[in-house]
Legacy VTK file of the C-alpha trace (Angstrom):
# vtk DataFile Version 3.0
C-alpha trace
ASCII
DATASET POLYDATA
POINTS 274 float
-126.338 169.532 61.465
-122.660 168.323 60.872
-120.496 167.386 63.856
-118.656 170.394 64.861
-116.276 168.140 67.227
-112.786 169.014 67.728
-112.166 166.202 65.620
-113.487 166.985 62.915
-112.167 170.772 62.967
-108.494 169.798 63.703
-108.743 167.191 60.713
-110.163 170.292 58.626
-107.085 172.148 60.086
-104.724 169.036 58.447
-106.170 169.202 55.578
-105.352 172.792 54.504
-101.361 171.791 55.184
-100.831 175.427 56.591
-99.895 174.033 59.801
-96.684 171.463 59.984
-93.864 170.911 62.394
-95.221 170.699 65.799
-98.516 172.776 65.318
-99.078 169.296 63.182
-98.165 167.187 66.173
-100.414 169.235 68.733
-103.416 168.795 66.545
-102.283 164.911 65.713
-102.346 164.216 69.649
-105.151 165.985 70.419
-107.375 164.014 67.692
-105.493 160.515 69.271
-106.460 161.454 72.899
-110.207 162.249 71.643
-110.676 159.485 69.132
-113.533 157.134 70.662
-114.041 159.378 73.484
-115.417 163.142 71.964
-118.076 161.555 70.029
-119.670 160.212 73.399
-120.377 163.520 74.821
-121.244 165.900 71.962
-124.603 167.335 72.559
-127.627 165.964 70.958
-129.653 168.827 71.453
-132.067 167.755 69.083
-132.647 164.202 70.906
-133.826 164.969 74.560
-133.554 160.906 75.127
-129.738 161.751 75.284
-128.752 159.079 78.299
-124.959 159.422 80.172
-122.367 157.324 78.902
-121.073 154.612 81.253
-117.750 155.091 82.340
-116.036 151.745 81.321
-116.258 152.726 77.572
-114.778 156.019 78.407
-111.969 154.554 80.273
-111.151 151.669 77.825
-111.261 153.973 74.867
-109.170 156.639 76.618
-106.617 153.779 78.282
-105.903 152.886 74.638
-105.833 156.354 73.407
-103.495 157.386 75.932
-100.804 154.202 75.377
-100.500 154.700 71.935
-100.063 158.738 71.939
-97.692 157.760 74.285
-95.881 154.904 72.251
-95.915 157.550 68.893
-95.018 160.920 70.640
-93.790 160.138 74.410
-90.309 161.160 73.609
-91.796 164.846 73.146
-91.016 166.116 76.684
-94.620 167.852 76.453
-96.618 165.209 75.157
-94.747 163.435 77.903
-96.072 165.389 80.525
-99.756 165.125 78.847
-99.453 161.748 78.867
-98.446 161.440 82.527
-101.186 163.599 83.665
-104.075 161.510 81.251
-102.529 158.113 82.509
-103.304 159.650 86.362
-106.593 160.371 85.687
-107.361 157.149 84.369
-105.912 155.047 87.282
-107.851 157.685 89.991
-111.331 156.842 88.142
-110.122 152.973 87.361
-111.158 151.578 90.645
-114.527 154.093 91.257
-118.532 152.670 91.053
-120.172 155.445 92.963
-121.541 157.144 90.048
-120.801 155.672 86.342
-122.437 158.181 84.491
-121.121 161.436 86.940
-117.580 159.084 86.728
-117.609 159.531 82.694
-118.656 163.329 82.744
-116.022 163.983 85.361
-113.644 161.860 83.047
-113.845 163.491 80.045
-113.767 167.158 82.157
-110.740 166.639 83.213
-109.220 164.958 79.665
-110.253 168.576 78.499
-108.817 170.660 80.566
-105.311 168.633 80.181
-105.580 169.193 76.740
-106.327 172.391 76.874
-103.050 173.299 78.826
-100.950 171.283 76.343
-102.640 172.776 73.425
-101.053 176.218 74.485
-97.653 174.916 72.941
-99.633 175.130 69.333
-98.574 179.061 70.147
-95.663 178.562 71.925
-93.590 180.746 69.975
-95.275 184.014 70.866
-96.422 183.951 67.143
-100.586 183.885 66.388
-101.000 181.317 63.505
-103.633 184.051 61.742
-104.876 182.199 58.558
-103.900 184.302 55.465
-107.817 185.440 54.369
-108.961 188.234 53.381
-112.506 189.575 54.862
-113.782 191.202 51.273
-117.681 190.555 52.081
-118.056 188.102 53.789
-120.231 188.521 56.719
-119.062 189.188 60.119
-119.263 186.936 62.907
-118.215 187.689 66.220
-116.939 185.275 68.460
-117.467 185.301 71.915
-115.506 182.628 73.862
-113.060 181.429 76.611
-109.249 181.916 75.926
-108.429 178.457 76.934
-110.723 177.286 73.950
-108.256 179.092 71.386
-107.027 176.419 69.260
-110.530 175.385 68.607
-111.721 179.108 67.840
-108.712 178.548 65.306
-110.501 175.691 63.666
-114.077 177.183 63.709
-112.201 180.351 61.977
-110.924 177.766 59.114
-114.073 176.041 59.062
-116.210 179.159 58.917
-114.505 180.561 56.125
-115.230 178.397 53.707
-118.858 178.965 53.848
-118.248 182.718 53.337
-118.305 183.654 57.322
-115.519 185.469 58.363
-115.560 184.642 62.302
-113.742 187.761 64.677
-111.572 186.343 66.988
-110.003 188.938 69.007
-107.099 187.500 70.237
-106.108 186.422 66.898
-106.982 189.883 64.979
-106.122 192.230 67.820
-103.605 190.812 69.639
-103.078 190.980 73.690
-104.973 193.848 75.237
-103.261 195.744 78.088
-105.639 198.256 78.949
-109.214 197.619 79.578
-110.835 200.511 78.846
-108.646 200.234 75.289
-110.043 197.107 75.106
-113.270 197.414 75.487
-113.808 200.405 73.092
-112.240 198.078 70.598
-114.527 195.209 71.246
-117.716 197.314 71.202
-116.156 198.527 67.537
-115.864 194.824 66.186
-119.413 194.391 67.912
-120.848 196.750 65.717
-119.002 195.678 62.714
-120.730 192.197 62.999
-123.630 190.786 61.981
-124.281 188.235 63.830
-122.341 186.557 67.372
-121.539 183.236 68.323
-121.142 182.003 71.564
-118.713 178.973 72.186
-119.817 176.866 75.406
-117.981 174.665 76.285
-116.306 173.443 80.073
-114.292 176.281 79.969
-116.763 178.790 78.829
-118.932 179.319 82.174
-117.865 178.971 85.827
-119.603 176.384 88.271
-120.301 178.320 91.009
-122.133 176.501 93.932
-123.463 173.854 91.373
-124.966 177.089 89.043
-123.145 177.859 85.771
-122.786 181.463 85.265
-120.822 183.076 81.945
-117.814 183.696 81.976
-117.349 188.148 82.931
-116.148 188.644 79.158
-119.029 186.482 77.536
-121.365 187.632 79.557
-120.280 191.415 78.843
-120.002 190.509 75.036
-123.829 189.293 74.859
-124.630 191.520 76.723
-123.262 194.535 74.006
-124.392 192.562 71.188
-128.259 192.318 72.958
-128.767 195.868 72.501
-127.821 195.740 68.936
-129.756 193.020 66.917
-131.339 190.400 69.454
-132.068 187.567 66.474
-128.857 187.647 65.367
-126.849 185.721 68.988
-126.226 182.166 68.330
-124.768 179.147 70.798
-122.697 176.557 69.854
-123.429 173.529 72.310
-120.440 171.048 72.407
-121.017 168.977 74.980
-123.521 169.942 77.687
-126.358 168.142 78.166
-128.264 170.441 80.707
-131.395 172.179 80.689
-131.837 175.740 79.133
-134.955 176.522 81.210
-133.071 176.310 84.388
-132.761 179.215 86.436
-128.621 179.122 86.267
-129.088 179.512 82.576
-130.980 182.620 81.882
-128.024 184.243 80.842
-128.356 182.079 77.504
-132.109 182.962 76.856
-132.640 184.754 73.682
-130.238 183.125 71.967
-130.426 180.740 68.831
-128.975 176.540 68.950
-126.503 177.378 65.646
-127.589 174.341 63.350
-125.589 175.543 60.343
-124.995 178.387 57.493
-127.008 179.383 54.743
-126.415 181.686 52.176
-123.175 183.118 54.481
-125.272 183.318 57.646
-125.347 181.679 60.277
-128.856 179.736 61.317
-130.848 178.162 64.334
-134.186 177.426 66.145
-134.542 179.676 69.195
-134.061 177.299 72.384
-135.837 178.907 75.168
-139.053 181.309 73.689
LINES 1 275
274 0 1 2 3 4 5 6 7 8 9 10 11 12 13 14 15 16 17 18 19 20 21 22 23 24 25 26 27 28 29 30 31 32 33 34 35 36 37 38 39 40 41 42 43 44 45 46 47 48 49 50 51 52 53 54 55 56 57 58 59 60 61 62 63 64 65 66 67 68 69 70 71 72 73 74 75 76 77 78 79 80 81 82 83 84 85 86 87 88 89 90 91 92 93 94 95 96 97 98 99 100 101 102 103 104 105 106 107 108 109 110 111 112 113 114 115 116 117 118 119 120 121 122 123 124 125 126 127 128 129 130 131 132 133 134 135 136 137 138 139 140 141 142 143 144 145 146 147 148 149 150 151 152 153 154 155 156 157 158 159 160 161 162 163 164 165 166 167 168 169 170 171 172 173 174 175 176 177 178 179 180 181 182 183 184 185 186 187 188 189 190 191 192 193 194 195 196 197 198 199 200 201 202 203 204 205 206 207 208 209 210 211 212 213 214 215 216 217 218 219 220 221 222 223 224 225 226 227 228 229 230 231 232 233 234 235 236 237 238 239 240 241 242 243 244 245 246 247 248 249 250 251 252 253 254 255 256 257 258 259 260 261 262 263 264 265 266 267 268 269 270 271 272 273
């Protein structure tokens, strides 16, 4: 299956030269910060050898990462800030042996979650970049996913596309809801409209709540729609996690397919937990 890092979608972004000015610059930082670092953690679901990363590669990589973001962009008051915040969590973990391998996970967490609060200026101007495609018949996925994960839902849309998938992002097609009930009658609407869904987890996509991971209320409500209407057709997009789907804390997943690529304009995968 091909690397479906943030990497590799923001360069995909790049390429397509729809997005310039400093949409550019947020996706040009955000590939910096990551470069050396991403590719330790993305989940090798296929290899259940996967081992932690020690955190003095993480640390050097990200060190280096973060000086010369800072050295090209620091004058941006925003990147500023980002880089303030990155350069803090590297001198808090600098000095720390307890754990290496908890140390890098708890690293790269946190490098996330700045990133994702500095990636909200990519929509800064109240305007949603919607790519200019039309559906025609393509087949419909729907996208189920956490709001804080929208730039990359932005990529997977572009990267999607081109292998005749149109991906439903709500936010992006619908805009912001204001009434729930409104809401969800339009979400059960696209839910019936698609074909197939495809769940994003990532950090932001679940809540740790007293060391168990439960889904996020609108996943969880999402799947749960989509359950009723075509059970083969769910799909989960592993980024980083290296956990165990048999635990107990992850039943909410069960049922659903490990996406390991398109064919033929659908999506595909190998059922993780029978």
């Amino acid at each position: 299956m091909e690397s479906m890092s943030r990497i590799l979608l923001y360069n995909n972004m790049l390429r397509t030269n729809q997005y310039t000015g400093s949409q550019r610059m947020t996706l040009e930082v955000n590939i910096g910060i990551l470069s050396g670092v991403e590719e330790l953690f993305l989940s090798q679901d296929n290899s259940p050898e996967q081992k932690e990363i020690k955190d003095p590669f993480v640390l050097d990589s990200l060190r280096s990462n973060v000086s010369r973001v800072g050295n090209e962009w620091g004058l941006d008051a925003k990147i500023n800030r980002l880089i303030k915040r990155l350069d803090k969590i590297v001198r808090d973990y600098s000095g720390k042996k307890e754990d290496e391998a908890q140390n890098s996970r708890n690293i790269f967490n946190k490098v996330i979650k700045e990133l994702g609060l500095y990636n909200s200026s990519f929509f800064a101007d109240g305007s949603v970049p919607i790519p200019e495609r039309e559906r025609g018949d393509k087949t419909q996925v729907f996208l189920s996913h956490a709001y804080d994960d929208r730039l990359y839902a932005l990529a997977l849309f572009e990267y999607f596309y081109k292998f005749g998938i149109y991906l439903y992002v709500d936010w992006m097609h619908r805009g912001k809801a204001k009434d729930g009930y409104k809401l969800k009658k339009d979400l059960e609407r696209e839910l019936d409209l698609s074909d197939q869904l495809l769940f994003l987890r990532t950090l932001n996509s679940e809540l740790d709540i007293q060391g168990k991971h439960i889904l996020r209320p609108w996943c969880a409500w999402e799947l749960g729609n989509f359950f009723r209407k075509e059970r083969d057709q769910k799909y989960l997009l592993n980024l980083y996690s290296v956990e165990s789907y048999k635990n107990s804390y992850n039943l909410q997943l069960h049922g659903l397919k490990l996406y390991t690529g398109v064919h033929n304009g659908f999506l595909t995968g190998t059922t993780i937990v029978p």
